[in-house]
PyMOL Python script that loads the backbone (N, CA, C, O; Angstrom):
from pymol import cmd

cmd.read_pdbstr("""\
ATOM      1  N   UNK A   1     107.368 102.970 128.558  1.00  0.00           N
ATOM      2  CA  UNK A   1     106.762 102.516 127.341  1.00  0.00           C
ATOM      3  C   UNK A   1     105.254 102.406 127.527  1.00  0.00           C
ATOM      4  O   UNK A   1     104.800 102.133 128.638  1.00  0.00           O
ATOM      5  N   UNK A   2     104.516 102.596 126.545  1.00  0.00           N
ATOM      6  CA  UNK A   2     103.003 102.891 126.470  1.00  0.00           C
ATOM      7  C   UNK A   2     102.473 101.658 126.230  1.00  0.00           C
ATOM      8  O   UNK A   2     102.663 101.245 125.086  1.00  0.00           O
ATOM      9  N   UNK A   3     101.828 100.903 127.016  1.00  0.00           N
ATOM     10  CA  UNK A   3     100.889  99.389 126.885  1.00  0.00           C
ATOM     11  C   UNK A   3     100.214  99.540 125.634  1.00  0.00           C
ATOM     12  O   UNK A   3      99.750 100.623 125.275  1.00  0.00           O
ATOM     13  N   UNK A   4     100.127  98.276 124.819  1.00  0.00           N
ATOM     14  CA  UNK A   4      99.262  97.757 123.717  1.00  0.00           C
ATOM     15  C   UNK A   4      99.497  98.726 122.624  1.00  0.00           C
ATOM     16  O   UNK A   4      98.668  98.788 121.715  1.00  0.00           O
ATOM     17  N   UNK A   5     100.528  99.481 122.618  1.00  0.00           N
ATOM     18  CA  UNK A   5     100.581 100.074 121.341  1.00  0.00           C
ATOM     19  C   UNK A   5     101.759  99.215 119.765  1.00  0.00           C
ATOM     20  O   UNK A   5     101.557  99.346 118.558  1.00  0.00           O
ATOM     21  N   UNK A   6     102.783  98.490 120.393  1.00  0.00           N
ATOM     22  CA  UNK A   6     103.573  98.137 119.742  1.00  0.00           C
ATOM     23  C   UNK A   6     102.994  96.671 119.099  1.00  0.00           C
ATOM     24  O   UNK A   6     102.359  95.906 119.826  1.00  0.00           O
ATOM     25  N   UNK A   7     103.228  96.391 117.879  1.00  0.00           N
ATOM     26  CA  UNK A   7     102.832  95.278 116.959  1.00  0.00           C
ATOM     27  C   UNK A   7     103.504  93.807 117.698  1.00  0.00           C
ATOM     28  O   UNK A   7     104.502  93.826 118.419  1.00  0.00           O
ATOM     29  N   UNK A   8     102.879  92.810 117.413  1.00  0.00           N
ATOM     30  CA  UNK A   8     103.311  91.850 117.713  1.00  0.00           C
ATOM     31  C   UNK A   8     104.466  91.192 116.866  1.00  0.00           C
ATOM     32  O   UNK A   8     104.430  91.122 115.638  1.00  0.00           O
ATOM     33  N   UNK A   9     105.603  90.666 117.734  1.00  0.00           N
ATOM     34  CA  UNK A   9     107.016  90.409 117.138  1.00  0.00           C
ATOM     35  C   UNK A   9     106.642  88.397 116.850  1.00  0.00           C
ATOM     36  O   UNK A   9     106.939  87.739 117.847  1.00  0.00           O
ATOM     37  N   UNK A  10     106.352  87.970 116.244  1.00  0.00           N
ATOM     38  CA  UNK A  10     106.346  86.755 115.672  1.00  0.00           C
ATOM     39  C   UNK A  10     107.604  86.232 115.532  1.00  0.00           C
ATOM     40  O   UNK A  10     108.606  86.932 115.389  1.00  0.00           O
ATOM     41  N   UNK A  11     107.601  84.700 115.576  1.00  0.00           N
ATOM     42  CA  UNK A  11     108.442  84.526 114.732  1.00  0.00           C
ATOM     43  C   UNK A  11     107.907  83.372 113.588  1.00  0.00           C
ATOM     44  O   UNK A  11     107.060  82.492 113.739  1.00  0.00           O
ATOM     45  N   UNK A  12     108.508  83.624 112.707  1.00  0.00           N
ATOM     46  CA  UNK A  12     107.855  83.273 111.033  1.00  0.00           C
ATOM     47  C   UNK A  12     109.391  82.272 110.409  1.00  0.00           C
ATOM     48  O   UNK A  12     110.599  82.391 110.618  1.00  0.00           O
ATOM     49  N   UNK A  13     108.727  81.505 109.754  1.00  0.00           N
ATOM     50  CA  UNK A  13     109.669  81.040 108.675  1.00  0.00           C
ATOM     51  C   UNK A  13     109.657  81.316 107.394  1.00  0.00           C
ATOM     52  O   UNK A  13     108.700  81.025 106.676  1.00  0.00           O
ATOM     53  N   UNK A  14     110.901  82.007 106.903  1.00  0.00           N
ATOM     54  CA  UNK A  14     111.212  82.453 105.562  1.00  0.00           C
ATOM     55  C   UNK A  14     111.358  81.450 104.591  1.00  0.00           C
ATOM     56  O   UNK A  14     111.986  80.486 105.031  1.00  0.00           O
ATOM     57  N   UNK A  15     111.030  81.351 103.529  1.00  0.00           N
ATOM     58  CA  UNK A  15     111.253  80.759 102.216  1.00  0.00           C
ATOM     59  C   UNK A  15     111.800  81.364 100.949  1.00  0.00           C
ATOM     60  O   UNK A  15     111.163  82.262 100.399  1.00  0.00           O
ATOM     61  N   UNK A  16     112.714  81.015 100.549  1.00  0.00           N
ATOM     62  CA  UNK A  16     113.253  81.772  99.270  1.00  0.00           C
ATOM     63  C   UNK A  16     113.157  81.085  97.924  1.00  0.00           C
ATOM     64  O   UNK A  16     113.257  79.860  97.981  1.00  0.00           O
ATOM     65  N   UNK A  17     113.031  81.470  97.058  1.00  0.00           N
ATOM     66  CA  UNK A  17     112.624  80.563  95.989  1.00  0.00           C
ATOM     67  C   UNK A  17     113.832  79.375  95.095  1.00  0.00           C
ATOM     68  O   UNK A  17     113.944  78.415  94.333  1.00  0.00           O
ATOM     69  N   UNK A  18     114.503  80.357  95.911  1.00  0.00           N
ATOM     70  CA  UNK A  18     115.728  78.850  95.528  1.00  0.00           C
ATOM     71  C   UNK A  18     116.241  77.724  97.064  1.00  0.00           C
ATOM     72  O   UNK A  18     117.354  77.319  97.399  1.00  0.00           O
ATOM     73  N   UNK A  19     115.265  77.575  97.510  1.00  0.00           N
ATOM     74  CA  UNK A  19     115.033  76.980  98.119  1.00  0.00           C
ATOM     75  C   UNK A  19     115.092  76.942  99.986  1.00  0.00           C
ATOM     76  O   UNK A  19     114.676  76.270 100.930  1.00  0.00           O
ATOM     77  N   UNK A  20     115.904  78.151  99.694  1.00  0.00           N
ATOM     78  CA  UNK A  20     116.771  78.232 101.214  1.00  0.00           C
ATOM     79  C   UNK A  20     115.518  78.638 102.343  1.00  0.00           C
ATOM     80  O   UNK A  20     114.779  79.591 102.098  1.00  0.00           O
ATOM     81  N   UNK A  21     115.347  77.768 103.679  1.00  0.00           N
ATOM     82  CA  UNK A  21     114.771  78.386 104.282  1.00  0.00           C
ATOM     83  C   UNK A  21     114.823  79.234 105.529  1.00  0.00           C
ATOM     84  O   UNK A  21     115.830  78.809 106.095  1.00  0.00           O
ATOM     85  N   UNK A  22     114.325  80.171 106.263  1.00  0.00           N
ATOM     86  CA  UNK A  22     115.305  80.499 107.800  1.00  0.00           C
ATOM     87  C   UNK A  22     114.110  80.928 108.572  1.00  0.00           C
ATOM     88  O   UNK A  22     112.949  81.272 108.354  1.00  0.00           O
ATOM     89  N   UNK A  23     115.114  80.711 109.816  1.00  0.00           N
ATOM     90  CA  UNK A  23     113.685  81.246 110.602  1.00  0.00           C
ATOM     91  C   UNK A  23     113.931  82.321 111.333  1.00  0.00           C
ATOM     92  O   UNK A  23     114.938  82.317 112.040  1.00  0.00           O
ATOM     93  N   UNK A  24     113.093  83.420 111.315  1.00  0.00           N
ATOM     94  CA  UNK A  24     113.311  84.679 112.344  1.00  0.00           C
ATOM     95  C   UNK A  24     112.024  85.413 112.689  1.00  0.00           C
ATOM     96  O   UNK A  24     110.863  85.103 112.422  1.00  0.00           O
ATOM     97  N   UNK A  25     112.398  86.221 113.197  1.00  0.00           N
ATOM     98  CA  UNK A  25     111.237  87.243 113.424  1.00  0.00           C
ATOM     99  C   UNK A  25     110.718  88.004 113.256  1.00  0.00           C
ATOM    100  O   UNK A  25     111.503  88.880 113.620  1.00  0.00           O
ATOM    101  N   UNK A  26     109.550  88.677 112.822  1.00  0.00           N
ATOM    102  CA  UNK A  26     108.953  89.889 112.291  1.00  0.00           C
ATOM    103  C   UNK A  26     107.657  90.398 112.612  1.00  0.00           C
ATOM    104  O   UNK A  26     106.871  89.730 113.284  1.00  0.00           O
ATOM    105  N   UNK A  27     107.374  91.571 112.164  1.00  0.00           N
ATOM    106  CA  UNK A  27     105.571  91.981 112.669  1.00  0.00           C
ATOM    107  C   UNK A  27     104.848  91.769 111.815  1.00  0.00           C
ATOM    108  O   UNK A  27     103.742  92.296 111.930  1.00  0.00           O
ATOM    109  N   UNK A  28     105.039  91.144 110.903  1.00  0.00           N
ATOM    110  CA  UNK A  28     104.387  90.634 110.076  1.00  0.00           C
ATOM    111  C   UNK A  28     104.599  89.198 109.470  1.00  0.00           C
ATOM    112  O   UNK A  28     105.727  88.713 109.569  1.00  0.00           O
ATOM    113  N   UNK A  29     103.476  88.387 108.771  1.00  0.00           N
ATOM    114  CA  UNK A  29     103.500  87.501 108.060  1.00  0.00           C
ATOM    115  C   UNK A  29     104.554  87.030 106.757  1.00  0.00           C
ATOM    116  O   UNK A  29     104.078  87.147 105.628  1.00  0.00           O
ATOM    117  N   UNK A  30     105.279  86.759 106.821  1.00  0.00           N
ATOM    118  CA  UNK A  30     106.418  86.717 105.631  1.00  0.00           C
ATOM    119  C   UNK A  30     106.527  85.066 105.211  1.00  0.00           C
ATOM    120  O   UNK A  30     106.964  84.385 106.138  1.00  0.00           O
ATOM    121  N   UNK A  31     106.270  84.469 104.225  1.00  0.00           N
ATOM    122  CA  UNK A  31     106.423  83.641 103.883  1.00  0.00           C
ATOM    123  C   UNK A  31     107.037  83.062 102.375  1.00  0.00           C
ATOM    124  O   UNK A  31     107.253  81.852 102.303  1.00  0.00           O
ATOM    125  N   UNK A  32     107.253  83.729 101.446  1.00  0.00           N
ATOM    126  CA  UNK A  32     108.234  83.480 100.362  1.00  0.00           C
ATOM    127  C   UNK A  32     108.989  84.921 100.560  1.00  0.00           C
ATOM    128  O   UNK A  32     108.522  85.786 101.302  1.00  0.00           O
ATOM    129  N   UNK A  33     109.978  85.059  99.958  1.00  0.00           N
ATOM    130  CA  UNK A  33     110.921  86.021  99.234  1.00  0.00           C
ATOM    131  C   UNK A  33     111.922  85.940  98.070  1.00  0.00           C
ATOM    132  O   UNK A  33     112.610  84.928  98.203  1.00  0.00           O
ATOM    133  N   UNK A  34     112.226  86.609  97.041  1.00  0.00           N
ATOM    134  CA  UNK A  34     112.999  86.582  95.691  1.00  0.00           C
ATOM    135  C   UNK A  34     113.478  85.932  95.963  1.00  0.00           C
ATOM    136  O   UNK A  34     113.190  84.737  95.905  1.00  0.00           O
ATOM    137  N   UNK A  35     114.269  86.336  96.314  1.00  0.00           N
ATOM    138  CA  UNK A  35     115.853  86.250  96.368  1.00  0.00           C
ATOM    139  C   UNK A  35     116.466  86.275  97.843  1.00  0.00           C
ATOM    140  O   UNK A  35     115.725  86.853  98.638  1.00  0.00           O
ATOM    141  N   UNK A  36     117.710  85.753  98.415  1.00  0.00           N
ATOM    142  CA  UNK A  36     118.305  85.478  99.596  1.00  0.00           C
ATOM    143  C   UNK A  36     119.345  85.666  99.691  1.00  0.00           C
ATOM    144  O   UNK A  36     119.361  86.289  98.629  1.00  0.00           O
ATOM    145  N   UNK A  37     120.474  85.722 100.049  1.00  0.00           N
ATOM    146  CA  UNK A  37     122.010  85.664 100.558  1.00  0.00           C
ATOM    147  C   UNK A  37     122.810  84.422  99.700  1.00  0.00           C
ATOM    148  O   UNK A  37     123.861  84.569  99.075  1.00  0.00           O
ATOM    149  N   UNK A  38     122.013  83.140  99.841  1.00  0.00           N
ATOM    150  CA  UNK A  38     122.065  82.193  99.058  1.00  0.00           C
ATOM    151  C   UNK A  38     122.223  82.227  97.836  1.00  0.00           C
ATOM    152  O   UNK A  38     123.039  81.462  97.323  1.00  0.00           O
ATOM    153  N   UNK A  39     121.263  83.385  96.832  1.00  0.00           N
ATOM    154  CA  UNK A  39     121.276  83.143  95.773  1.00  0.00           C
ATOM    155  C   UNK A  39     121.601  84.407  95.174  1.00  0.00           C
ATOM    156  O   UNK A  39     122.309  84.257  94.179  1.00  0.00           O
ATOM    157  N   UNK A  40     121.352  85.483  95.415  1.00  0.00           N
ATOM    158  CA  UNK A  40     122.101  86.685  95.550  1.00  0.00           C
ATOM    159  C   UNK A  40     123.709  87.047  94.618  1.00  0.00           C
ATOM    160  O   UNK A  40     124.825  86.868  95.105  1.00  0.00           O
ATOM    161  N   UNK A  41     123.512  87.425  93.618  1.00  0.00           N
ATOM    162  CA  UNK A  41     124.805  87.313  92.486  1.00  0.00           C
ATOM    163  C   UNK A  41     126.218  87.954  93.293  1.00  0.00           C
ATOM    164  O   UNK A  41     127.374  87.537  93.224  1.00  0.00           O
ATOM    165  N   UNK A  42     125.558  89.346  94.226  1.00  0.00           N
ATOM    166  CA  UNK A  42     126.594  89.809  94.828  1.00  0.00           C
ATOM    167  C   UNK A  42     127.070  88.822  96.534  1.00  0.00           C
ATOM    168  O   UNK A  42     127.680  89.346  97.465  1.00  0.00           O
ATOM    169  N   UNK A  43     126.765  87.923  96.516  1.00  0.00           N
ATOM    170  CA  UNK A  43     126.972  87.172  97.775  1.00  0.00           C
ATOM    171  C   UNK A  43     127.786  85.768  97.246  1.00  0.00           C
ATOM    172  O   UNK A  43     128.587  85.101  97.900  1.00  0.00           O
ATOM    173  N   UNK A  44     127.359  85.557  95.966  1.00  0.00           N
ATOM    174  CA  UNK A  44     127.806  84.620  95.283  1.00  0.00           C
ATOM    175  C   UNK A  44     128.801  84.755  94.492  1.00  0.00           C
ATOM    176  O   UNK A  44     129.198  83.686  94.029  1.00  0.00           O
ATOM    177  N   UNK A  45     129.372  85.704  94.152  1.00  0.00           N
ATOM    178  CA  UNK A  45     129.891  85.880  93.267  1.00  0.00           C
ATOM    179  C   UNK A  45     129.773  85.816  92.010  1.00  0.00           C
ATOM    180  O   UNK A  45     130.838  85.412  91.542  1.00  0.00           O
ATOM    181  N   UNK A  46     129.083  85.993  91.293  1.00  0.00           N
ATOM    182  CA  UNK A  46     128.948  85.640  90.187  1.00  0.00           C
ATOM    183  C   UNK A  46     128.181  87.050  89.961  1.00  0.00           C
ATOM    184  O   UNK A  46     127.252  86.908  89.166  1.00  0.00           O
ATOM    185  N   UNK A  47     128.302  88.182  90.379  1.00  0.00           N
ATOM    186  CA  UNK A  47     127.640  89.379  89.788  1.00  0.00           C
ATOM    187  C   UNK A  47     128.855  89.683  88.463  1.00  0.00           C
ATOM    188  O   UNK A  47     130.061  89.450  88.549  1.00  0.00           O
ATOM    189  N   UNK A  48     128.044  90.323  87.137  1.00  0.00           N
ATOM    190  CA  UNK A  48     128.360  91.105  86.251  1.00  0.00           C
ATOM    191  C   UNK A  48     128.164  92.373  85.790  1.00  0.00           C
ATOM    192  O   UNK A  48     127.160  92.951  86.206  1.00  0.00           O
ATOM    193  N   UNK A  49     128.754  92.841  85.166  1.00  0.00           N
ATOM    194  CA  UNK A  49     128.620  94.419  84.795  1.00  0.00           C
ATOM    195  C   UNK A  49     127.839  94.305  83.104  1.00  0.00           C
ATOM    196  O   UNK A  49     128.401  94.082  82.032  1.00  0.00           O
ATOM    197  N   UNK A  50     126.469  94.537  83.368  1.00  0.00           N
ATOM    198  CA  UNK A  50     126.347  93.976  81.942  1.00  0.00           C
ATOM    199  C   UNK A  50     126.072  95.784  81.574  1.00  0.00           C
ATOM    200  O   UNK A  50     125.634  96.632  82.351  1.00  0.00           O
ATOM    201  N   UNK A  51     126.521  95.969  80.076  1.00  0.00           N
ATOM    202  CA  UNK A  51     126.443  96.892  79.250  1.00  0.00           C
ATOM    203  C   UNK A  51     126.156  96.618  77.979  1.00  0.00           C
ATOM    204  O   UNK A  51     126.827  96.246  77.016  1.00  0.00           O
ATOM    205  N   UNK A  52     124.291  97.038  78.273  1.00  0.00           N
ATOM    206  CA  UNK A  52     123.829  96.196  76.863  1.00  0.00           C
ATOM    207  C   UNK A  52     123.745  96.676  75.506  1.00  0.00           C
ATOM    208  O   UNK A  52     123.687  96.185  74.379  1.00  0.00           O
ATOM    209  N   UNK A  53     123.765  98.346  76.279  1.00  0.00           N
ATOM    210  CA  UNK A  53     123.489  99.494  75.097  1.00  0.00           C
ATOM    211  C   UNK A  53     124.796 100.126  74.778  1.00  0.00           C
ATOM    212  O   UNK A  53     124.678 101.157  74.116  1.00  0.00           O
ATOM    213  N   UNK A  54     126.218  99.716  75.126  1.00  0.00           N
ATOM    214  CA  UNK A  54     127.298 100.159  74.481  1.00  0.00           C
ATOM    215  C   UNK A  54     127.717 101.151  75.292  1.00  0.00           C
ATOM    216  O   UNK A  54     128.737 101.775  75.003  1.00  0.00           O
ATOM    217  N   UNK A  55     127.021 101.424  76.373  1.00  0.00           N
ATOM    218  CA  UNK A  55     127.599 102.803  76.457  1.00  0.00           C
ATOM    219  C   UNK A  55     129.232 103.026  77.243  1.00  0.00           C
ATOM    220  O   UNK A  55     129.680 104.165  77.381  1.00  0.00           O
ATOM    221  N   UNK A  56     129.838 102.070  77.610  1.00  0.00           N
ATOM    222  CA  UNK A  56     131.018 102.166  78.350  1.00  0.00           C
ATOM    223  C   UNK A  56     131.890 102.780  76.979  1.00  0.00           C
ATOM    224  O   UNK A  56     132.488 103.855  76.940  1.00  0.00           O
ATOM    225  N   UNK A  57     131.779 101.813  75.931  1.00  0.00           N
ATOM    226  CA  UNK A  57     132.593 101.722  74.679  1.00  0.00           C
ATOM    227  C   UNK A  57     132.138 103.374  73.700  1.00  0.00           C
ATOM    228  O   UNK A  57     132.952 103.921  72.956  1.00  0.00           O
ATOM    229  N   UNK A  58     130.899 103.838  73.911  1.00  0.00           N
ATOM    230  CA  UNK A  58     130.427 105.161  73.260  1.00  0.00           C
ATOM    231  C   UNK A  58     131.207 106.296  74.090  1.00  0.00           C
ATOM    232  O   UNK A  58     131.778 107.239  73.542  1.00  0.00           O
ATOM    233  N   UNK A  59     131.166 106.110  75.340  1.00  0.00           N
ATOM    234  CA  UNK A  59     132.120 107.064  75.942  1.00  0.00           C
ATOM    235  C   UNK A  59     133.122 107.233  76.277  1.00  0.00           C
ATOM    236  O   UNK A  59     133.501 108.216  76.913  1.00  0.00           O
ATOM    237  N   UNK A  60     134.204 105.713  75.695  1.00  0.00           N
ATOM    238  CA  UNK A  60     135.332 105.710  75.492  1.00  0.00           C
ATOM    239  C   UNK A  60     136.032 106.171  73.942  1.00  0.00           C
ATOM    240  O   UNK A  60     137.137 106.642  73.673  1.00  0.00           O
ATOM    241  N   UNK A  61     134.897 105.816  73.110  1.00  0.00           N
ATOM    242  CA  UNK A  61     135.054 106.391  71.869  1.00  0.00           C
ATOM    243  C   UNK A  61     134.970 108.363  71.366  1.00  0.00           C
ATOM    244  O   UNK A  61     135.482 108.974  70.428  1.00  0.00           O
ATOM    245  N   UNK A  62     134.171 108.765  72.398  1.00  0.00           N
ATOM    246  CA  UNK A  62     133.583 109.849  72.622  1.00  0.00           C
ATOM    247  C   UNK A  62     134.909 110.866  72.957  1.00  0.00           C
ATOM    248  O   UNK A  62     135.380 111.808  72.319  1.00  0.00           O
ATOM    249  N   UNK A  63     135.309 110.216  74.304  1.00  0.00           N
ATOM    250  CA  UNK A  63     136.250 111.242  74.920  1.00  0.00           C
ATOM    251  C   UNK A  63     137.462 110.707  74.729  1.00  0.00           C
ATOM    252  O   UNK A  63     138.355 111.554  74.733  1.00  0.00           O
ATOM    253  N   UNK A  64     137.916 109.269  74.515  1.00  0.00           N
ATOM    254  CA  UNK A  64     138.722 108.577  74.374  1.00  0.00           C
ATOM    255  C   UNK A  64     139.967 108.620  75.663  1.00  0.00           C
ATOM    256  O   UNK A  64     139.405 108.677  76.757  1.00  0.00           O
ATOM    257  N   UNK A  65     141.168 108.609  75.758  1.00  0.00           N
ATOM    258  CA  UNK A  65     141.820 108.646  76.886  1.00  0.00           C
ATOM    259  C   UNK A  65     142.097 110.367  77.318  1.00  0.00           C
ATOM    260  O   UNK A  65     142.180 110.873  78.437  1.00  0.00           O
ATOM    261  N   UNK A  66     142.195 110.992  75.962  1.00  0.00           N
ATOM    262  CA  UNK A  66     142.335 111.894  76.600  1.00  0.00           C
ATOM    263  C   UNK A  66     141.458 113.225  77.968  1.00  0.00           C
ATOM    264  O   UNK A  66     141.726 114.245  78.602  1.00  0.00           O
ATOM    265  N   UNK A  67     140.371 112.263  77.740  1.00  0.00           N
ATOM    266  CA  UNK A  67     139.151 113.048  78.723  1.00  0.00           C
ATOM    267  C   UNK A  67     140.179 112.648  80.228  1.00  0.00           C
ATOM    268  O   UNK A  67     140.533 113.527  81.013  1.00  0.00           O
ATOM    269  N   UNK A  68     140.494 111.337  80.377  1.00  0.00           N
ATOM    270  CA  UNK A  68     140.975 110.900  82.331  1.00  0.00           C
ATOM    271  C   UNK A  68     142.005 111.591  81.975  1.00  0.00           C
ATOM    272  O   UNK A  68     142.288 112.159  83.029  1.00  0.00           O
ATOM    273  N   UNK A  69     142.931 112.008  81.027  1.00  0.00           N
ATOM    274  CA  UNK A  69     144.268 112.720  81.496  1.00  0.00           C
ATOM    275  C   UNK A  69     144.013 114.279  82.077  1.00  0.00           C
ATOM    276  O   UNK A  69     144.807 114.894  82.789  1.00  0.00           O
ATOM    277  N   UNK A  70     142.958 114.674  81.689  1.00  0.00           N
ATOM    278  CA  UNK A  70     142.960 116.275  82.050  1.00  0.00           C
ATOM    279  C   UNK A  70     142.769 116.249  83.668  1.00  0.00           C
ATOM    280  O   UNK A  70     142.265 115.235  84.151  1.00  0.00           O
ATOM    281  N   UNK A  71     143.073 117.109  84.358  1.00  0.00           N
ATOM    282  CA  UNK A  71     142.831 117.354  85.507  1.00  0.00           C
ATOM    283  C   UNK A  71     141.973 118.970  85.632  1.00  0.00           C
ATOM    284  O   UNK A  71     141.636 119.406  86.733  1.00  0.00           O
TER     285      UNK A  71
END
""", "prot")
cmd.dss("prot")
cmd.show_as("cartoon", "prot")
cmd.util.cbc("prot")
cmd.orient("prot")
């Protein structure tokens, strides 16, 4: 390995805006972030399928069942 070329490995404490904090390491300065594991819809459960513009229902209307029967 080649001297003084690689960044310095810190370690930093994370902040997330819903409050959670952790501590790890990085080459850089990190001090807030969005979102976390904590708050995260797919970690939480609480993710949805939102369909705002219709389109599940336009392309069920469209092709209707008979489009999945064809092979």
């Amino acid at each position: 390995m080649k001297a003084d070329i690689h960044p310095k490995y810190n370690e930093v404490k994370v902040e997330c805006v819903c409050g959670a904090v952790y501590d790890t390491r990085s080459t850089i300065e990190i001090s807030k972030i969005d979102i976390c594991a904590a708050c995260h819809p797919f970690y939480t459960g609480k993710q949805k399928v939102l369909d705002t513009e219709g389109r599940i229902e336009k392309f069920r209307k469209k092709f209707g069942g008979a489009y999945a029967g064809k092979k």
